[in-house]
C-alpha positions as CSV (number, residue, x, y, z in Angstrom):
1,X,-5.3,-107.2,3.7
2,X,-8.0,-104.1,4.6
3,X,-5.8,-101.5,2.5
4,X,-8.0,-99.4,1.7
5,X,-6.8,-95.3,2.4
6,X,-8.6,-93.2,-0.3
7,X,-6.1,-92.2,-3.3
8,X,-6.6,-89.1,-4.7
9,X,-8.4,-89.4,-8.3
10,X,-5.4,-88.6,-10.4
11,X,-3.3,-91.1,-8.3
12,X,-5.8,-93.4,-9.4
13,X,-6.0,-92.1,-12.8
14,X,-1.4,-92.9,-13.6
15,X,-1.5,-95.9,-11.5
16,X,-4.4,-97.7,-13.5
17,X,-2.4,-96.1,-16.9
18,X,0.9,-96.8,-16.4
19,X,0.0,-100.5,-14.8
20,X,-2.8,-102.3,-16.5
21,X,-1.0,-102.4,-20.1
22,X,1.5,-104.4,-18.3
23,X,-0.8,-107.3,-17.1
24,X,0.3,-110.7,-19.2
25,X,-2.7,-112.0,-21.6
26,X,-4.8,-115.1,-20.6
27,X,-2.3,-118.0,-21.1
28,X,1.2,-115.7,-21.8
29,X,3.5,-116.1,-19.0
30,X,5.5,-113.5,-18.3
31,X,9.0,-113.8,-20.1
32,X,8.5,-115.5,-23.2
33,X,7.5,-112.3,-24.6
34,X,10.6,-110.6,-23.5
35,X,8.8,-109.6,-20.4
36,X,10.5,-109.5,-16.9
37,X,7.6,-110.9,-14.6
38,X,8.5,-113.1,-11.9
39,X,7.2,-116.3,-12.1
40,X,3.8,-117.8,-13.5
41,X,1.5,-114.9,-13.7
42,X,-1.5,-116.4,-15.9
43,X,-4.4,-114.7,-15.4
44,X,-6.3,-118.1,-14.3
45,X,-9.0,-117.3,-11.6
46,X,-11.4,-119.3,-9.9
47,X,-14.3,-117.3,-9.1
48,X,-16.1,-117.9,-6.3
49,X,-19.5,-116.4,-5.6
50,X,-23.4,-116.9,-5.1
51,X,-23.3,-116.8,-8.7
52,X,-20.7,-119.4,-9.7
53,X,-23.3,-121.7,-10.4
54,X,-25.1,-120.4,-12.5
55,X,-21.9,-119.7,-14.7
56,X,-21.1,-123.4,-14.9
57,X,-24.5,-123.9,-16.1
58,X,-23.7,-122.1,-18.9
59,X,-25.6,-118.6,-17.7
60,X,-22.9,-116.6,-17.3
61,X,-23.0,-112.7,-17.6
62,X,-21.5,-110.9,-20.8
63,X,-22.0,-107.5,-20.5
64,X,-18.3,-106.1,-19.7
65,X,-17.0,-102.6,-19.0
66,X,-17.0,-101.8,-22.2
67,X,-20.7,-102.6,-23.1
68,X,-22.0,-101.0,-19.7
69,X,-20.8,-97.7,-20.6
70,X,-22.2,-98.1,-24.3
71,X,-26.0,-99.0,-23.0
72,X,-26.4,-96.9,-20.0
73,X,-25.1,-93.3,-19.2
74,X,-23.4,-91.4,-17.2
75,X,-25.1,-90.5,-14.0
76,X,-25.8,-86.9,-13.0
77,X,-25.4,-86.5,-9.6
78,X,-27.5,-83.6,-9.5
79,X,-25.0,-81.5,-7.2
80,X,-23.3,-78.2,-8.6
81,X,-19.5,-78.1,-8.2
82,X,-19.9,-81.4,-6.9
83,X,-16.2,-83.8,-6.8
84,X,-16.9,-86.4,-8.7
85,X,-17.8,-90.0,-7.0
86,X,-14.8,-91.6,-6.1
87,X,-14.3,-95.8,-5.7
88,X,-12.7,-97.4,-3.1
89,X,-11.9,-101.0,-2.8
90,X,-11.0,-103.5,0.3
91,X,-9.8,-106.8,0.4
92,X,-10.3,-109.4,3.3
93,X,-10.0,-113.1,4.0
94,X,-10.0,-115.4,7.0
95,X,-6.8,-114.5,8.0
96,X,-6.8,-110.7,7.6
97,X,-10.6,-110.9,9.0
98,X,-8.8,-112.6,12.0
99,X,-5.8,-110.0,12.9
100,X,-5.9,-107.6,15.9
101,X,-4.3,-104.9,14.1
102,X,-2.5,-103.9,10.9
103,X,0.5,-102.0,12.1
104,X,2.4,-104.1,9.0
105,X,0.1,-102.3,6.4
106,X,2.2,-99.3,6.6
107,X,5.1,-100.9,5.4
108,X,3.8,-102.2,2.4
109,X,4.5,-100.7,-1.1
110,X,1.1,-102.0,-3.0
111,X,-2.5,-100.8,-1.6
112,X,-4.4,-103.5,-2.1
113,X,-2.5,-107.0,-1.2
114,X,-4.7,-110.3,-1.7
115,X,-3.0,-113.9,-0.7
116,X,-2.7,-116.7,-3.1
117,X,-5.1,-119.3,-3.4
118,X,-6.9,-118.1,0.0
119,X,-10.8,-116.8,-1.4
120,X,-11.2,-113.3,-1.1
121,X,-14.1,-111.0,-0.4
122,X,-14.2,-107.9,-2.4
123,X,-16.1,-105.2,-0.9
124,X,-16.6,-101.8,-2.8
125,X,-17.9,-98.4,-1.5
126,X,-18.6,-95.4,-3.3
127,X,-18.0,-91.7,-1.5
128,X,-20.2,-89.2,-3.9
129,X,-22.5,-91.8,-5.1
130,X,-26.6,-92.2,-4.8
131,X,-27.1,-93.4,-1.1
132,X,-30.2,-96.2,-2.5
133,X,-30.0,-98.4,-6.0
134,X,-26.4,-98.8,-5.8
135,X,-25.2,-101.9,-7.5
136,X,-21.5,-102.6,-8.2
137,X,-20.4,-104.9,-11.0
138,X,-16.8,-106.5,-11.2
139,X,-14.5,-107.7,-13.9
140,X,-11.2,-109.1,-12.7
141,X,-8.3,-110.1,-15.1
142,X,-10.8,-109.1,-17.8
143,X,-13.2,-112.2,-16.4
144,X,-16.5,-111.1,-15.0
145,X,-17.1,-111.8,-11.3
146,X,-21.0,-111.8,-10.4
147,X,-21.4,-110.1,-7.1
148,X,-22.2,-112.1,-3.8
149,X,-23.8,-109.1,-2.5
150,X,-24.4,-105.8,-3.6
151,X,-21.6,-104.6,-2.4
152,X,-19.3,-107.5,-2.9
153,X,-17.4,-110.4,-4.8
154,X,-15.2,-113.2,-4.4
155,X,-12.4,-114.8,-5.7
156,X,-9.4,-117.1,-5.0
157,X,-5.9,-115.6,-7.5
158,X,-4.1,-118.9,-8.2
159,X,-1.5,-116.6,-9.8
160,X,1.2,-114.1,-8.1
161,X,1.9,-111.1,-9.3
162,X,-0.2,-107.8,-10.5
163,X,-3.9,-108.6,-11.2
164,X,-6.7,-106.2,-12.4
165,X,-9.7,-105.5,-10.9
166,X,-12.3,-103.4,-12.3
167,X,-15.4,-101.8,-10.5
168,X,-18.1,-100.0,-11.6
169,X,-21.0,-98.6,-9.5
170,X,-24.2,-98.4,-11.3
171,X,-27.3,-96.4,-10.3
172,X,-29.9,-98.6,-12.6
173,X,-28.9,-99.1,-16.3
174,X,-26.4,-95.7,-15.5
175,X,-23.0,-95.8,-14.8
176,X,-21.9,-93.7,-11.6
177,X,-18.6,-94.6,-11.7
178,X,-15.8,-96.7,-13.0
179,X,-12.7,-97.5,-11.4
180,X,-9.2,-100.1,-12.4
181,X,-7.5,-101.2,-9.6
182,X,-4.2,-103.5,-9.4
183,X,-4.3,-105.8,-6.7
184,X,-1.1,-108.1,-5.8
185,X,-1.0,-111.5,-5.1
186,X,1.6,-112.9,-2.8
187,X,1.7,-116.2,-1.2
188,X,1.6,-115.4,2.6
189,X,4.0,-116.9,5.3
190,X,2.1,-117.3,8.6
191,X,2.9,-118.8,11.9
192,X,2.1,-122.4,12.4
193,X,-0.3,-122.0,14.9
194,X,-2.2,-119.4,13.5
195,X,-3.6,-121.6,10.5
196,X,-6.7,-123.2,10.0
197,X,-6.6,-126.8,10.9
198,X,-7.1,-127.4,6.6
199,X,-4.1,-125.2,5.8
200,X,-1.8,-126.8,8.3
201,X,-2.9,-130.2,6.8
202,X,-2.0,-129.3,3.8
203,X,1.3,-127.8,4.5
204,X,2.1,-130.7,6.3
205,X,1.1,-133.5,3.6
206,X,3.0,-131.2,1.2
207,X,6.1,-131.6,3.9
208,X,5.9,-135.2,4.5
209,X,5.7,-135.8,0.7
210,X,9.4,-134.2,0.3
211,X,10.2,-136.5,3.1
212,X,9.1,-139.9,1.8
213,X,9.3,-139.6,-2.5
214,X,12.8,-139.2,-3.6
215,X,13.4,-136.7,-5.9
216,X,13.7,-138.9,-9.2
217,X,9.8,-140.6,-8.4
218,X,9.1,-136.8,-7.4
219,X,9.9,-134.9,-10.3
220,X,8.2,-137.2,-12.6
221,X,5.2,-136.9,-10.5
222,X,5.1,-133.1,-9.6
223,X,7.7,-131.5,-12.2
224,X,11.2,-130.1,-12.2
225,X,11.0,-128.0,-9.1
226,X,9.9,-131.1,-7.0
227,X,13.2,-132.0,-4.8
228,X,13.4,-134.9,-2.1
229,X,14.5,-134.4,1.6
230,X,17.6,-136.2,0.5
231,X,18.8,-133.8,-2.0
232,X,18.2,-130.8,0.6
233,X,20.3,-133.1,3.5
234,X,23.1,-133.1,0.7
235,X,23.3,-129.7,-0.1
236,X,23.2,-128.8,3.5
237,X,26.0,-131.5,4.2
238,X,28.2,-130.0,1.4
239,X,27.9,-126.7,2.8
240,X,27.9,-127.1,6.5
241,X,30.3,-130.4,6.8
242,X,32.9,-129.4,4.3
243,X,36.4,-130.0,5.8
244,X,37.9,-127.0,5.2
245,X,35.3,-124.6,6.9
246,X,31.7,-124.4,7.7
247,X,29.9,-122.4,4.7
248,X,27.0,-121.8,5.8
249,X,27.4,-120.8,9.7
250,X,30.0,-119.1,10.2
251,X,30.0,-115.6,8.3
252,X,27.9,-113.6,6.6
253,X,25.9,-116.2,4.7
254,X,24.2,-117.9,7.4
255,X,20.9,-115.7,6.7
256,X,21.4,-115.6,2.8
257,X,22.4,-119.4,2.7
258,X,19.1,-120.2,4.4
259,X,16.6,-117.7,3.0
260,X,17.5,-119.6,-0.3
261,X,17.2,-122.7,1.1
262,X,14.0,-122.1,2.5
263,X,12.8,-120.9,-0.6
264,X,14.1,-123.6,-2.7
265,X,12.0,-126.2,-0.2
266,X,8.4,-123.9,-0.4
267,X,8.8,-123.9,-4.1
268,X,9.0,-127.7,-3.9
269,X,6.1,-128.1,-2.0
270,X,4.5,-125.9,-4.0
271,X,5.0,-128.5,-7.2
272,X,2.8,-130.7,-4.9
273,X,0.5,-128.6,-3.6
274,X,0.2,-125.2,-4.8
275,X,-2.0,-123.8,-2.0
276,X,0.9,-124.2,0.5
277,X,3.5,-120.9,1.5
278,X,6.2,-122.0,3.8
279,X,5.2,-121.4,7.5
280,X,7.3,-120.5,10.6
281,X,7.3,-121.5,14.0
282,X,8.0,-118.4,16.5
283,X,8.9,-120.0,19.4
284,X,9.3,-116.6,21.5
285,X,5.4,-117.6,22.0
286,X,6.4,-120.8,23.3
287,X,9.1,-119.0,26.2
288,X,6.2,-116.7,27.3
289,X,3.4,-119.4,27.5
290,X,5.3,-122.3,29.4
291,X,8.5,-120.7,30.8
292,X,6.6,-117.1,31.6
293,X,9.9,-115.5,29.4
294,X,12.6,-116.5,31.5
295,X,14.1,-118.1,28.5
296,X,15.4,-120.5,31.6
297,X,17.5,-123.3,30.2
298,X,15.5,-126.1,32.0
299,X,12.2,-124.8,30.6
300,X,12.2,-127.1,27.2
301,X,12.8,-130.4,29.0
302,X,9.9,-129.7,31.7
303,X,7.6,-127.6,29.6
304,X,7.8,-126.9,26.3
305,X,8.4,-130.4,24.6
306,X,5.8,-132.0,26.6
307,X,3.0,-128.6,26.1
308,X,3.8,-126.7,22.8
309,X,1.3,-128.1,19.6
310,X,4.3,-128.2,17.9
311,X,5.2,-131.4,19.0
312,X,2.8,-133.1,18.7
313,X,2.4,-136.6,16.8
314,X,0.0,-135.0,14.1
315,X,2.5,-132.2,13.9
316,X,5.7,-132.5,14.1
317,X,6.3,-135.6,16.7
318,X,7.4,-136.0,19.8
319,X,10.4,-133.6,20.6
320,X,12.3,-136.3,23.2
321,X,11.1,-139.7,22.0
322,X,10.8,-142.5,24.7
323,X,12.9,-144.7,22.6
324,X,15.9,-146.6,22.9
325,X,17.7,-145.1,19.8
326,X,15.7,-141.9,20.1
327,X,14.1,-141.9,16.8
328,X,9.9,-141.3,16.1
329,X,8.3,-144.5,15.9
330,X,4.4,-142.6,15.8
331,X,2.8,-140.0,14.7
332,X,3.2,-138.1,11.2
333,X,6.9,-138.5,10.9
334,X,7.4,-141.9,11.7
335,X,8.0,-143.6,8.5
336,X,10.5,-140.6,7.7
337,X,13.9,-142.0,7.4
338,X,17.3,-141.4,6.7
339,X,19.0,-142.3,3.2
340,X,20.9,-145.5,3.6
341,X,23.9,-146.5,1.0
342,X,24.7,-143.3,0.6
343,X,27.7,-143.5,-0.6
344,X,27.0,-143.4,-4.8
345,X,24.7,-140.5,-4.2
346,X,26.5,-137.8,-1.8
347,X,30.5,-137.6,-1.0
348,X,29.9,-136.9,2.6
349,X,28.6,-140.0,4.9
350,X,28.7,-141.8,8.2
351,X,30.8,-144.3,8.5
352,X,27.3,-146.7,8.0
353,X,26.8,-145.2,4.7
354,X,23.6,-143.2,6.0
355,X,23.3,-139.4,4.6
356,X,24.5,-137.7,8.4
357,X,27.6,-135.8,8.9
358,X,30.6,-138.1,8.9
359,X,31.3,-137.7,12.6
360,X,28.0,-138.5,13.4
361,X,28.7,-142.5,14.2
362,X,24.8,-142.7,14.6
363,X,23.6,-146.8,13.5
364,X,19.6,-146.1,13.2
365,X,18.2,-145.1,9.9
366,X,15.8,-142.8,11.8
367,X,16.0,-138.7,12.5
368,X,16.8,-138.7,15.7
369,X,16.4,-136.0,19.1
370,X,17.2,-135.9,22.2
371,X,16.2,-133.0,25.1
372,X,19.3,-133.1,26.7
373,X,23.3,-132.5,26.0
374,X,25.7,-135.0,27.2
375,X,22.9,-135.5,30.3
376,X,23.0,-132.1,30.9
377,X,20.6,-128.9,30.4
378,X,23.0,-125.6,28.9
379,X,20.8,-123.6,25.9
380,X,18.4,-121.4,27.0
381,X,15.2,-121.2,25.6
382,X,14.7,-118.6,23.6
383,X,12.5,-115.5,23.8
384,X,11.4,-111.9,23.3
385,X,14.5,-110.9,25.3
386,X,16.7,-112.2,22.8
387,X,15.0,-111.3,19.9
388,X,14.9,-108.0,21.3
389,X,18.8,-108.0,21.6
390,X,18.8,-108.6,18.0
391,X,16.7,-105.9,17.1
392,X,19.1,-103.5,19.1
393,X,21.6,-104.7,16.5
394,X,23.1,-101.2,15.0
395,X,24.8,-103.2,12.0
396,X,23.8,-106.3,9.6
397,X,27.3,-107.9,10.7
398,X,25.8,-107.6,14.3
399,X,22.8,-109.1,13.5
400,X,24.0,-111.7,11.2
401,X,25.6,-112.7,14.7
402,X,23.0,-112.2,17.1
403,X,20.3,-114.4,14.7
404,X,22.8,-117.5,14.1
405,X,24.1,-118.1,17.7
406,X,21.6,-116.0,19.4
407,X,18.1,-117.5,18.6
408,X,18.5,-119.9,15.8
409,X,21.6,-121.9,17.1
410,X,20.4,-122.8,20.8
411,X,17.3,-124.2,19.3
412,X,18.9,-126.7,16.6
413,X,21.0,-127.7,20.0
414,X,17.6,-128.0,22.5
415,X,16.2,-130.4,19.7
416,X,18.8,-132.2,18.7
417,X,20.6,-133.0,21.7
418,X,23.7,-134.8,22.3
419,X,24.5,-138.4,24.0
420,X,26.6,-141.7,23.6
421,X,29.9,-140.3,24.2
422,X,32.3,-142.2,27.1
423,X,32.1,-138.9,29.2
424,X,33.9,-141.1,31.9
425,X,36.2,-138.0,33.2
426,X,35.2,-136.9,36.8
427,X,36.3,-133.1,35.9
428,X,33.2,-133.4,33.2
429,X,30.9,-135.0,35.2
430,X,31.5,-134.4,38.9
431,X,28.7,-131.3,39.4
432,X,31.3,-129.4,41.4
433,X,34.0,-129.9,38.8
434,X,34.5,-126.1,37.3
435,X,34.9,-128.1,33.9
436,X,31.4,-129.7,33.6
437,X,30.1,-126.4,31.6
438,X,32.4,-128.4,28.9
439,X,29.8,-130.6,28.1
440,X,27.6,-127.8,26.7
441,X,29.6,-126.6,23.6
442,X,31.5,-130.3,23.8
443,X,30.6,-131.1,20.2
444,X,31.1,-127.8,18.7
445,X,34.8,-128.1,20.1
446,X,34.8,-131.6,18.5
447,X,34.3,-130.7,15.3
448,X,36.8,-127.8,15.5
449,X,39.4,-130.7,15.8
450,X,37.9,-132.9,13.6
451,X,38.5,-130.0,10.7
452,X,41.9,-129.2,12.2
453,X,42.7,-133.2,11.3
454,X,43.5,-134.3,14.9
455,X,40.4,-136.3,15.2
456,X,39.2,-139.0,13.3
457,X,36.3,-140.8,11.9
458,X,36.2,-144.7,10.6
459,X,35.8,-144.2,7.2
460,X,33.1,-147.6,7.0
461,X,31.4,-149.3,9.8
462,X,29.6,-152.8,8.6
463,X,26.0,-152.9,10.1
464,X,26.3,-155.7,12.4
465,X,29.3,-153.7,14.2
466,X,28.0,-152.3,17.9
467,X,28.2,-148.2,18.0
468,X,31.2,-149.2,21.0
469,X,33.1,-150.2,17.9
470,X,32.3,-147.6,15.7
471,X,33.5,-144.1,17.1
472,X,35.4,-141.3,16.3
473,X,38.4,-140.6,18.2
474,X,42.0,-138.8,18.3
475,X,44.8,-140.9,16.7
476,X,47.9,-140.9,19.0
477,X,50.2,-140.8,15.5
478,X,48.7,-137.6,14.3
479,X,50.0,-136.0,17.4
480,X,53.5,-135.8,16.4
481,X,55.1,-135.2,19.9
482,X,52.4,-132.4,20.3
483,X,51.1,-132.1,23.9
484,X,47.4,-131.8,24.8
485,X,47.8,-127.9,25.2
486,X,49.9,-127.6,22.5
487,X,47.3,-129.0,19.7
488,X,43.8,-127.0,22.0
489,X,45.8,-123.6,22.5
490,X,48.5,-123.2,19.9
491,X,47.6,-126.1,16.7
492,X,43.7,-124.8,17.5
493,X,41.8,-122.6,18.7
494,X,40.2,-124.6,21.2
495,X,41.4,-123.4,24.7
496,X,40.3,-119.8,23.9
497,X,36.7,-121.3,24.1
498,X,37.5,-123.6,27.1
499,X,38.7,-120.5,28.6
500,X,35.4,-118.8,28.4
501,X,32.9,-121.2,29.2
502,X,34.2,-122.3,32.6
503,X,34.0,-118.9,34.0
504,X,38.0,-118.3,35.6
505,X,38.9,-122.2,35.5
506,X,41.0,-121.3,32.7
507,X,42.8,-117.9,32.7
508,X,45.3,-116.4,30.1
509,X,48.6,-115.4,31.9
510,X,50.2,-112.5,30.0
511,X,53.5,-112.6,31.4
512,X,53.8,-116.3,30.1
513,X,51.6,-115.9,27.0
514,X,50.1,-119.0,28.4
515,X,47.0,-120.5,29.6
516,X,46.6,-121.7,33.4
517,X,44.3,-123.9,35.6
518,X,43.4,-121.5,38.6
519,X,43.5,-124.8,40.3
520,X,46.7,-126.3,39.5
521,X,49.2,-127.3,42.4
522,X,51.7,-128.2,40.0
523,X,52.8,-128.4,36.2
524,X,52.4,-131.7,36.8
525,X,48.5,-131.8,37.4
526,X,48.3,-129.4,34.6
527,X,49.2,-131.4,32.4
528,X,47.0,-134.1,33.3
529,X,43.9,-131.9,33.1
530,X,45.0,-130.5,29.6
531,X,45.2,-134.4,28.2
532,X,41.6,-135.5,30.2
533,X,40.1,-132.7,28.5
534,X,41.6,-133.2,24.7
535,X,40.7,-137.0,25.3
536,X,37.2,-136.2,26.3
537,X,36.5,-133.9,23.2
538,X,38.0,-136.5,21.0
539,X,34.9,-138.6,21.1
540,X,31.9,-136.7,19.8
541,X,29.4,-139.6,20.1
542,X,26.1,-139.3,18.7
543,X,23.6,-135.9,17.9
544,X,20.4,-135.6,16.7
545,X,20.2,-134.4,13.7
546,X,19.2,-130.5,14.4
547,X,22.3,-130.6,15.8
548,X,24.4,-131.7,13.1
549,X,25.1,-130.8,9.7
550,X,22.5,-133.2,8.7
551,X,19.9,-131.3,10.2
552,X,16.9,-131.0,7.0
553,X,16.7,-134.0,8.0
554,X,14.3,-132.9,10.9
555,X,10.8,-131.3,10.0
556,X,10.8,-128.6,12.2
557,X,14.6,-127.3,10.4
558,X,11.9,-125.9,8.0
559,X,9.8,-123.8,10.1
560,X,12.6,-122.6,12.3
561,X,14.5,-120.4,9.7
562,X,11.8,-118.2,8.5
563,X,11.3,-116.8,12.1
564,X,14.8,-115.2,12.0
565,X,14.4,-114.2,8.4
566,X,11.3,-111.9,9.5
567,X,13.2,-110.5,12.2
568,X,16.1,-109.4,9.5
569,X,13.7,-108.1,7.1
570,X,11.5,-106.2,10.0
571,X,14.8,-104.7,11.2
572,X,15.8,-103.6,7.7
573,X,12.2,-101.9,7.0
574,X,12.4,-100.1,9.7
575,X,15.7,-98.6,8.8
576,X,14.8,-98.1,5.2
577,X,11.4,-95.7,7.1
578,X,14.3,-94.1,9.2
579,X,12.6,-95.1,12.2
580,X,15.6,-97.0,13.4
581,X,19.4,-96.6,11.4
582,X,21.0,-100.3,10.3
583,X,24.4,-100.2,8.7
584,X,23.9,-102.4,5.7
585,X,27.8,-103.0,5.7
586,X,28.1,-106.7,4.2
587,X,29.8,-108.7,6.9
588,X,29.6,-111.1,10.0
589,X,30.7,-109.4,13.6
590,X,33.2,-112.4,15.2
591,X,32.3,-112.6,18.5
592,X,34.6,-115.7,19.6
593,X,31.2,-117.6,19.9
594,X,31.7,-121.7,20.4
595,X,30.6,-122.4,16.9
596,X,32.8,-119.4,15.4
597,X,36.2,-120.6,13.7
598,X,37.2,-117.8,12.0
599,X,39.9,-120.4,10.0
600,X,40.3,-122.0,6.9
601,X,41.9,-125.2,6.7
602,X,43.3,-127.0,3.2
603,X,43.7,-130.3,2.7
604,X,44.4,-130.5,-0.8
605,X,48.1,-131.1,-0.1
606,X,49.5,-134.3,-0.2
607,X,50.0,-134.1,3.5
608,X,47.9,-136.0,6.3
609,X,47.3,-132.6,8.0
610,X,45.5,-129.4,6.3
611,X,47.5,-126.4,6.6
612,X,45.0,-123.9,8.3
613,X,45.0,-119.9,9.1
614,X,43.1,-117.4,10.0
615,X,40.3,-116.3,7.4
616,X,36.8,-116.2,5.9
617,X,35.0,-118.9,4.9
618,X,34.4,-118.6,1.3
């Protein structure tokens, strides 16, 4: 990063004082001295320069700082009431050398920023200094760096963290001036596309490692931060399938829940390849290229999934496979598969013992997608209009809201997809029917019955058992003499999201305190709709897994989290600079979304039904 603003010389003068003493020894880490460094901040350092040769050789420079100043002398400029010569020092890779502008510099709280592992040119200039025979020598980390010019060095930090880096211009044998400098290293998130074709690579081979070594052959091979996909798929099954609520979706941790997670999966690519930062995939870019921002919700079907790089088969696979049981079967991500016999390692299963949420009657052992839901075509595709909605966000409970359902959720639901289920009811299928927007948040309503106990899931399915056999479904001895609209608008909270998504089909009558068909002749015909449409949700079917609790268990879960996490953290910076307020009020703004329960149910009674209210999930 080309940081570089001049610093005036006492600036320089406290921040070299009050920061070099701090830098860890060759070989300390940080912390076993009491310290409180984050992280492995070693001073290794591979140097990398016209000159490493002949340091491998064995002809490696010695003269340091120290021993310049002792054999030369300080240079006279020859100027009366001349300022001294001041140093100045910018960094620049591929990447940085690449970028059309550096609006993000500003917001930065170090000068000089370098990226891990990437190699680094070093350029120094002098303002006050002899205009001919200028020659700079470098130290960094105490290690000598020849020059690659006269002006420059290079080096790749394998370390985060504060480094030195010491310059000193030299007019001859005579020292013209001498400057410390504390560059950080971070490790560098970028967008998918934007990296080389090598880093990509690597990220990937990193990614599809996680995906085929379990974590007990991956720990002994890369260490104890190494985890397996499975043990990600678990945790993310524990906290989004849990019974009593969904944990990690609906409140205020869906952002903190998956920055961690993220976090937790770079660090354990990292352990087998530490070159690699977590990437993200910003697929606003995708909207404006092949949908020309309409964010249109038949754009990913026709144009994205068959256009964007993401998908494909060296990337992340097709994003609709022509297969029968919609699984990859080429490309990078074909021999990824699902955990079978599941059972002894996670408490939450299929019924067919495979690591996918337990209403997920899926048979194949492969991640699966699909580009359409129930045969039809309801998220939008997602672009800068949206994210722009989030931005106007006045409080983080707003935009905890606006980033989960808003740009995050539709795209778990445009990958994953939905099919399998006996949609055999004319008011869901019929295109006319004022009911057939049900089929859009159809699974999300499942599931709200499914935690409410009113539909069920075969707790084991043998393998040779057909998926026809094998289904979830709504028990007729749960019911209890409940009617259809009893258990959807009074036992759930069901109706209130049937009521919204077919747009007047459904209306709330005040004077009754009751919920009516606009189209209902009779009580009679009523009734009938209100049991067709609990016995269609009661049958979930099958989902890909971005669209299930299982959903780690697809690549591009990785790379789509990180793109909302910028946008939070972009939003907060600019409040923080008072360029834009953001109430930083810890919460999540209920918006009666689909997806948004806003209950707690509790099964530990001894009943066959939880008891559930009205609450936060913890």
């Amino acid at each position: 990063l080309r940081l570089d603003a001049p610093r005036r010389e006492e600036e320089m003068a406290t921040e070299s004082e009050a920061l070099l003493p701090t830098l860890p020894t060759a070989g300390v880490e940080p912390g076993t001295d009491g310290s409180t460094g984050r992280g492995s901040r070693t001073t290794r350092l591979l140097l990398a320069s016209l000159g490493l040769a002949a340091i491998l050789a064995g002809l490696a420079l010695t003269r340091t700082t120290d021993t310049l100043a002792s054999e030369g002398t300080l240079l006279d400029t020859g100027v009366d009431g001349a300022s001294s010569p001041v140093l100045f020092l910018a960094l620049v890779d591929d990447y940085t050398l690449a970028m059309k502008t550096r609006a993000a510099a500003d917001f930065l709280p170090w000068e000089h920023v370098a990226a891990a592992h990437q190699r680094t040119t070093m350029t120094a200039s002098c303002d006050g200094c002899p205009a001919t025979d200028l020659a700079f020598h470098w130290e960094v980390d105490s290690v000598e760096v020849p020059p690659a010019s006269p002006a420059t060095a290079e080096a790749i930090w394998t370390t985060t963290g504060k480094h030195s880096v010491v310059v000193t211009a030299l007019a001859g044998s005579s020292v013209v001036a001498s400057e410390s400098f504390v560059v950080m290293v971070k490790y560098v998130r970028r967008e998918v596309r934007s990296l080389t074709e090598e880093d990509r690579n690597r990220f990937l081979e990193a990614l599809h490692v996680v995906y085929t070594t379990a974590t007990e052959d991956g720990s002994v091979l890369y260490g104890s931060r190494y985890k397996g996909i499975e043990y990600f798929v678990r945790k993310h099954l524990y906290g989004a399938a849990s019974k009593e609520c969904d944990h990690w979706h609906d409140g205020s941790g869906i952002m903190t829940h998956h920055m961690a997670f993220t976090l937790e999966l770079e660090q354990s690519l990292q352990a087998v390849d530490p070159t690699v930062a977590m990437v993200y995939w910003d697929y606003s870019t995708d909207d404006a290229a092949y949908c020309a921002g309409s964010e249109a919700p038949n754009c990913w079907e026709d144009s994205v999934v068959h256009q964007s790089p993401l998908f494909s088969d060296d990337w992340f696979g097709a994003a609709s496979p022509a297969t029968p049981d919609y699984g990859l079967v080429q490309g990078r991500w074909a021999d990824a598969l699902v955990m079978q016999d599941a059972a002894a390692y996670s408490k939450l299963t299929n019924p067919y013992g495979l690591l996918r949420s337990p209403w997920n009657t899926n048979p194949t052992p492969k991640f699966t997608r699909h580009s359409r839901v129930l045969g039809g075509r309801y998220e939008p595709m997602v672009g800068c209009k949206t994210w722009s909605s989030c931005f106007q966000e006045s409080t983080l409970a707003g935009l905890n809201n606006c980033l989960n359902g808003g740009t995050h959720g539709p795209i778990h639901i445009l990958l994953g997809g939905q099919w399998g289920t006996p949609m055999n009811h004319s008011l869901l299928t019929d295109p006319d029917s004022p009911f057939q927007s049900v089929s859009g948040p159809h699974l999300l309503l499942a599931k709200h019955l499914w935690r409410f106990g009113f539909l069920r899931c075969p707790e084991s399915c043998s393998a040779d058992s057909g998926s026809d056999s094998c289904r979830c479904s709504c028990p007729a001895s749960l019911r209890e003499g409940l009617t259809a609209y009893e258990i959807l608008a009074e036992k759930t909270p069901v109706m209130k999201t049937l009521a919204a998504v077919t747009q007047g089909a459904i209306t709330f009558d005040d004077d009754s305190q009751r919920y009516r068909l606009a189209s209902a002749s009779s009580p009679e015909v009523e009734h009938r709709v209100w049991e067709d449409l609990f016995a269609a949700l009661c049958d979930p079917g099958h989902a890909g897994e971005m669209y299930t609790s299982a959903a780690p268990y697809d690549p591009v879960f990785w790379v789509l989290h990180p793109a909302a996490e910028r946008v939070m953290q972009w939003r907060r910076l600019v409040s923080d600079l008072s360029v834009r307020d953001l109430d930083m009020t810890w919460g999540y703004d209920h918006r009666g979304d689909a997806s948004d329960l806003g209950m707690v149910c509790d099964w530990d009674n001894d009943q066959d039904m939880p008891t559930c209210s009205a609450g936060t999930c913890p």
